[in-house]
MARLOKE-190579 format. One line per 4 residues: their letters; for each residue x negated, y negated, z of C-alpha. Coordinates in pm, 1 decimal. Last residue first. Layout:
N
a	X,Y,Z  ... .
END
This chain:
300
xxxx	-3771.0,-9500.0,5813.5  -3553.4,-9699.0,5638.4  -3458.2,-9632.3,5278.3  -3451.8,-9247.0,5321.0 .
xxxx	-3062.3,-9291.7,5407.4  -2941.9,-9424.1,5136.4  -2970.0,-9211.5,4896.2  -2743.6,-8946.3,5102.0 .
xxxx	-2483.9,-9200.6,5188.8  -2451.1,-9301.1,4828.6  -2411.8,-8942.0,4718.4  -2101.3,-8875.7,4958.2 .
xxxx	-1949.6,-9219.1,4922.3  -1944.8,-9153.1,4504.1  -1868.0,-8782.9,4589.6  -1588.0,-8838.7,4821.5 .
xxxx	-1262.5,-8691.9,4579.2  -1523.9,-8476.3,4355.0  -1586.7,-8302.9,4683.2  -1270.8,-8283.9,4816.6 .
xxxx	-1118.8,-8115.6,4514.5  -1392.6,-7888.0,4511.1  -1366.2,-7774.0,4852.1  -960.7,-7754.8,4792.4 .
xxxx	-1099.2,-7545.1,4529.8  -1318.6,-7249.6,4648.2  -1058.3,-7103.3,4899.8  -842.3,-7028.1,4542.9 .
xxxx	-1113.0,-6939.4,4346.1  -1221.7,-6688.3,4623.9  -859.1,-6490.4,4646.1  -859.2,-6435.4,4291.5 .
xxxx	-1167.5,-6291.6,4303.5  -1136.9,-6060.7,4553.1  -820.4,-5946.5,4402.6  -978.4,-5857.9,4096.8 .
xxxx	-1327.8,-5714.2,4280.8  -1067.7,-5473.8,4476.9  -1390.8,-5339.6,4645.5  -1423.3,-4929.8,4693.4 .
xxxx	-1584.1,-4698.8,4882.7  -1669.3,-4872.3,5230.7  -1406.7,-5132.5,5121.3  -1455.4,-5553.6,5010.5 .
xxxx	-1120.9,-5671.2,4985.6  -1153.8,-5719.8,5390.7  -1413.6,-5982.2,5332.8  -1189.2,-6190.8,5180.1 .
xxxx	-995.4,-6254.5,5509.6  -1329.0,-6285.0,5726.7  -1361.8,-6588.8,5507.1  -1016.2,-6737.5,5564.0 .
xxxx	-1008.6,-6755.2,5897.9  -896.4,-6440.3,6117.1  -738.9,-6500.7,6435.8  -391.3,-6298.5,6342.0 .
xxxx	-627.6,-6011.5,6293.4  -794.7,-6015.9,6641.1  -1150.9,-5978.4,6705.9  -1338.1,-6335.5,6670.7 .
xxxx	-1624.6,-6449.7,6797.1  -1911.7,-6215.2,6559.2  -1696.9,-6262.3,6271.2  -1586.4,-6608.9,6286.0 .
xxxx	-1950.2,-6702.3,6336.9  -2126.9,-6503.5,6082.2  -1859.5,-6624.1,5756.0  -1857.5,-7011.4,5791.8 .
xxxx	-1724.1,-7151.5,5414.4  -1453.6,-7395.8,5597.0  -1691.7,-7490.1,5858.8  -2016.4,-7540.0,5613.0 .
xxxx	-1805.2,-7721.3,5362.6  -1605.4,-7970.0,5615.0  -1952.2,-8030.7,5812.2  -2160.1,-8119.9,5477.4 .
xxxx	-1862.2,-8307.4,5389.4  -1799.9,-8543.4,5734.9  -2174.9,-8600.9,5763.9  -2201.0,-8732.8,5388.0 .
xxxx	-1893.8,-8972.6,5456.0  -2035.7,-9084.5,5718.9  -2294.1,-9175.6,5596.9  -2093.5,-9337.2,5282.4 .
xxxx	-1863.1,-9508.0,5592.9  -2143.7,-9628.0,5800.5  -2043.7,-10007.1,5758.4  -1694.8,-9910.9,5954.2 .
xxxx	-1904.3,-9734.2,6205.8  -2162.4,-10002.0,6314.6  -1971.6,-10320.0,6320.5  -1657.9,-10228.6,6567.9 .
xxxx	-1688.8,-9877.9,6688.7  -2047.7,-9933.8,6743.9  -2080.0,-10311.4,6849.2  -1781.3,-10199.9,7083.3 .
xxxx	-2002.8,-9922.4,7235.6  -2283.2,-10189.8,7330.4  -2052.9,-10458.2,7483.4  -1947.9,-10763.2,7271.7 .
xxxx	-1998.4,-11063.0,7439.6  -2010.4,-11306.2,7160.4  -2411.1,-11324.6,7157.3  -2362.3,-10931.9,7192.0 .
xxxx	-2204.7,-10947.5,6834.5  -2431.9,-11215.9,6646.3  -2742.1,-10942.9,6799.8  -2545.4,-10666.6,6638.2 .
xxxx	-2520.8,-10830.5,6291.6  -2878.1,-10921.7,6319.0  -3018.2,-10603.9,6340.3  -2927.7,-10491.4,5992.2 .
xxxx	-2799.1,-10203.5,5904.3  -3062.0,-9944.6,5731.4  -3147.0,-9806.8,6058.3  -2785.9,-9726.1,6099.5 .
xxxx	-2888.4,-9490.3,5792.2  -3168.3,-9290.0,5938.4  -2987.8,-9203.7,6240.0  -2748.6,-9092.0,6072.2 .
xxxx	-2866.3,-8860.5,5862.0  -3097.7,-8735.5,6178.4  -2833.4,-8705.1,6448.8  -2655.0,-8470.5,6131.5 .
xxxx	-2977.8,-8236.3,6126.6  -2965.8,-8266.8,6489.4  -2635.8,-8071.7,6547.3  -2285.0,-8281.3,6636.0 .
xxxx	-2409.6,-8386.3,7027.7  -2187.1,-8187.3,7266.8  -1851.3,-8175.8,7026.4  -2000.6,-8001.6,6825.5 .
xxxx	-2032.2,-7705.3,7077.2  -1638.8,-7688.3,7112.0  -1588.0,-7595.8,6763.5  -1657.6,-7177.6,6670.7 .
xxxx	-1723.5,-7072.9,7054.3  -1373.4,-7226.3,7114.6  -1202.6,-7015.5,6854.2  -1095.8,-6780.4,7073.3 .
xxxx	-1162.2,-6400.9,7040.8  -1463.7,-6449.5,7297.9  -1424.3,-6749.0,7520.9  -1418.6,-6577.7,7860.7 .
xxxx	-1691.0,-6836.7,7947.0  -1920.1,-6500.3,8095.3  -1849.3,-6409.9,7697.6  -1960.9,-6774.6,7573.8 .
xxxx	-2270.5,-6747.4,7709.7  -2386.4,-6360.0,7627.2  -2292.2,-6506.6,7270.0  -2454.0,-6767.0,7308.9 .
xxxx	-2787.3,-6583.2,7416.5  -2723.7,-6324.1,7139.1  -2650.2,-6592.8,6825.2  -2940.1,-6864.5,6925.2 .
xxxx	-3214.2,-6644.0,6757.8  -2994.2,-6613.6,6449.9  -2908.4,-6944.9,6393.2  -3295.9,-7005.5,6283.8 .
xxxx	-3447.0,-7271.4,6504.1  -3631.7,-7567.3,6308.6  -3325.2,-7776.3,6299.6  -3356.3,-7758.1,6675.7 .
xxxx	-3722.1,-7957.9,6613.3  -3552.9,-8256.9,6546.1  -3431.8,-8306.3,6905.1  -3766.4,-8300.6,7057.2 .
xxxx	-3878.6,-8554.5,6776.8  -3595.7,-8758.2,6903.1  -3683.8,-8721.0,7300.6  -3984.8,-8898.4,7222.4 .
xxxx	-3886.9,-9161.6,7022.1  -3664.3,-9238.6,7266.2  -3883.0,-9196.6,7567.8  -3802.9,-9517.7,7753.9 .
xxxx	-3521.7,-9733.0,7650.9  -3424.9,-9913.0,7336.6  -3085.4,-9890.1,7185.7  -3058.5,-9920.5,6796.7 .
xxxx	-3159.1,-9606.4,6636.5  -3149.9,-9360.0,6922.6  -2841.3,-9472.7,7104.6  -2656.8,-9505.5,6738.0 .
xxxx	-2759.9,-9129.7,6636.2  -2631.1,-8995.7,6925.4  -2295.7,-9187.2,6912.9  -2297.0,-9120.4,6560.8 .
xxxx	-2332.8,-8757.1,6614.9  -2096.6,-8749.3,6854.2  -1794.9,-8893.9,6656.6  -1880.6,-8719.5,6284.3 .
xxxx	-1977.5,-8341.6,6479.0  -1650.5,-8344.9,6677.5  -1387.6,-8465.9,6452.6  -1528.8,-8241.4,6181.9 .
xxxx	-1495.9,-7958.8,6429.2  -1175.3,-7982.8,6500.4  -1032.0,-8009.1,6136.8  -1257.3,-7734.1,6016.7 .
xxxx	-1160.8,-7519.4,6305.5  -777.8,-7585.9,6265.8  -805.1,-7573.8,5881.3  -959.8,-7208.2,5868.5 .
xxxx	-664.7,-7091.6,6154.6  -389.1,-7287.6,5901.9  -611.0,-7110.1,5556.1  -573.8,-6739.9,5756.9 .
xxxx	-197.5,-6769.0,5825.1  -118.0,-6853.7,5505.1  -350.7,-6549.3,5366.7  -180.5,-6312.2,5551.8 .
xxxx	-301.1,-6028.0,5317.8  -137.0,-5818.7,5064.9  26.8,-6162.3,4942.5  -222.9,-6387.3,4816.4 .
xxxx	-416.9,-6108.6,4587.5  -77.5,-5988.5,4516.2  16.9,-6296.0,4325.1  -284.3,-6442.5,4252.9 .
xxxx	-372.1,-6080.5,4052.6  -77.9,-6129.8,3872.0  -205.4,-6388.0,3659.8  -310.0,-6074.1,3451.6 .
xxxx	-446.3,-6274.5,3131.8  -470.3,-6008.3,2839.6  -702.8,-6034.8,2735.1  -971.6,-6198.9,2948.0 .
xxxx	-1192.3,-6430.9,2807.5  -1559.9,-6411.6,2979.5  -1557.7,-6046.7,2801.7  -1908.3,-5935.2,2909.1 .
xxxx	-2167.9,-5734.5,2668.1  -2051.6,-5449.4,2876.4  -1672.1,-5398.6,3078.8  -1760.1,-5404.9,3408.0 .
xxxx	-1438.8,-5597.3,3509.9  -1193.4,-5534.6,3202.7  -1031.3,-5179.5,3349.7  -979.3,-5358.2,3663.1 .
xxxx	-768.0,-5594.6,3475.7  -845.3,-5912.2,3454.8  -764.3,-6303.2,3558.9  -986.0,-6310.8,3868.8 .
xxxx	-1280.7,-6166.7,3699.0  -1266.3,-6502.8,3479.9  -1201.3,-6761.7,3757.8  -1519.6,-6567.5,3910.5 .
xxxx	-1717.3,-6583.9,3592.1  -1680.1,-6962.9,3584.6  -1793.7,-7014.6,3985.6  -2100.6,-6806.3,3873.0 .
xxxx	-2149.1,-6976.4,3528.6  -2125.2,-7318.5,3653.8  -2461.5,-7377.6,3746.1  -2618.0,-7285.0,3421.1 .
xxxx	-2396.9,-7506.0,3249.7  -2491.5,-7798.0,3504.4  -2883.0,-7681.4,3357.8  -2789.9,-7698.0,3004.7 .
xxxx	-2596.4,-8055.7,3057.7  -2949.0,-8200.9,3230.7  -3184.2,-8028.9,3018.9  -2931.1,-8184.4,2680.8 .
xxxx	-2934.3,-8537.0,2866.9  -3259.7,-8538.0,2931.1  -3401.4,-8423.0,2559.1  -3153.2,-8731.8,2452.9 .
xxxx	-3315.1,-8970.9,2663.5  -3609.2,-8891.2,2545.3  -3537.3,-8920.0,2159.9  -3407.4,-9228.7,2266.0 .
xxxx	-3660.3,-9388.7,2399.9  -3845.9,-9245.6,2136.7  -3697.8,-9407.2,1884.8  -3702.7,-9761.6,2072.0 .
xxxx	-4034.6,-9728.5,2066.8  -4078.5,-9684.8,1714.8  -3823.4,-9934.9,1628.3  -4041.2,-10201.3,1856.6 .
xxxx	-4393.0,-10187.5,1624.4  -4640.9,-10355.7,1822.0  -4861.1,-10574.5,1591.6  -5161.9,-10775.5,1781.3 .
xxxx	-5446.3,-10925.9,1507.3  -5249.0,-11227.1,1376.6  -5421.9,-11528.3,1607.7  -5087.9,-11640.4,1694.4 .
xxxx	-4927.2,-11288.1,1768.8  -4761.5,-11102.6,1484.3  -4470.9,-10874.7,1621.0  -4352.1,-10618.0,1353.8 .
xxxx	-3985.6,-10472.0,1420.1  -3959.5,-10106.0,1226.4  -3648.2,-9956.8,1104.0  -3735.4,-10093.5,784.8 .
xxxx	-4022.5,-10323.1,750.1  -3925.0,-10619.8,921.5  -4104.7,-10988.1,1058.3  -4131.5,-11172.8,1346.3 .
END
């Protein structure tokens, strides 16, 4: 082994193979570095909505369409929280928001896993079958289920209730979430269940006992997708619900918006604030969150 520089030369025994290590190692880096910079330009890129909405939410309404953009507002009206949280009920509107979140978390994360346990590690005639008939309801658009559900849940007498917005989670938790899971008990092995009926353990304590607490990054996943979907639902709250006091905390922004005019400060203000406990949770569960997404295409 000899070294010219920057460059490692590798003589083999008859002296006729070189392979010159620094260069490699140069480009390794090189591409590594063009990664990193499409990776951090791209996040930037990502950003800019949720940072020009902290922005518009700290001017005046003078500042808003001001052109080329002022991203640094001057002055700083921190006022807009203020009123932006007080002309409206907000309070009121995050405790209806967390209700329905809270119920229907509970509801899609424990059915789901029951469906997706029966169909991953019970046999019985027609599984496979009556899973392929379940993944096609991801294939329905919302909107062709909205008029015959809503003709359903108003012979119920559930309209202006929030019992058309969690109750049908509870009935199976959606197939896209049957799926996730689904794919990731497949993942567990066999054997741990086998060792547990050997001891006499019945089929719904091998799932609350061994199959849950090793699902926890699927879980996880199941329990996000639902939280952010619920909290950010806009069409069901406003085709269900009538009253005011009902509201949830989307339908609450929308009523900055105006037929003539849209309080885009107040708007604004009123958004970052609904957008961070989301964030918060999210950068709370992401290590569980992402690790239950890989790891469900292992298995098929």
């Amino acid at each position: 082994m000899s070294t010219l520089g920057d460059d490692a030369v590798r003589v083999s025994a008859s002296g006729n193979v070189r392979v010159r290590v620094g260069s490699s190692r140069r480009n390794k880096r090189l591409g590594r570095a063009v990664v990193w910079f499409l990776l951090c330009a791209g996040a930037l890129l990502m950003t800019l909505p949720f940072l020009w909405m902290v922005s518009t939410s700290l001017k005046e309404t003078s500042q808003i369409w001001v052109f080329p953009p002022q991203w640094i507002p001057n002055p700083v009206v921190w006022q807009n929280y203020v009123e932006a949280l007080t002309i409206l009920p907000f309070g009121r509107y995050a405790l209806n928001t967390l209700m329905i979140t809270v119920a229907t978390t509970l509801g899609v994360v424990l059915t789901s896993s029951l469906c997706a346990y029966g169909f991953a590690r019970l046999q019985f005639p027609g599984r496979d079958l009556i899973f392929m008939i379940v993944l096609t309801a991801i294939m329905i658009p919302y909107a062709v289920l909205l008029i015959p559900q809503y003709i359903m849940f108003r012979y119920l007498g559930w309209i202006d209730t929030y019992l058309p917005l969690w109750v049908p989670v509870w009935f199976g938790g959606g197939a896209f979430n049957i799926f996730l899971l689904r794919q990731f008990f497949r993942t567990i092995p066999a054997e741990l269940s086998d060792a547990a009926r050997i001891d006499g353990a019945s089929e719904l304590g091998i799932y609350w006992r061994i199959i849950m607490p090793l699902a926890g990054p699927a879980l996880t996943a199941v329990a996000i997708f639902t939280v952010l979907n619920t909290w950010n639902d806009f069409l069901g709250p406003l085709v269900y619900i009538s009253s005011q006091d009902k509201f949830t905390l989307a339908l609450g922004l929308a009523q900055f918006r105006g037929l003539y005019a849209t309080q885009w400060q107040y708007l604004m203000a009123a958004s970052t604030v609904v957008v961070v406990p989301t964030l918060v949770l999210f950068f709370m569960a992401q290590r569980y969150f992402i690790q239950g997404v890989v790891l469900t295409g292992l298995k098929g």
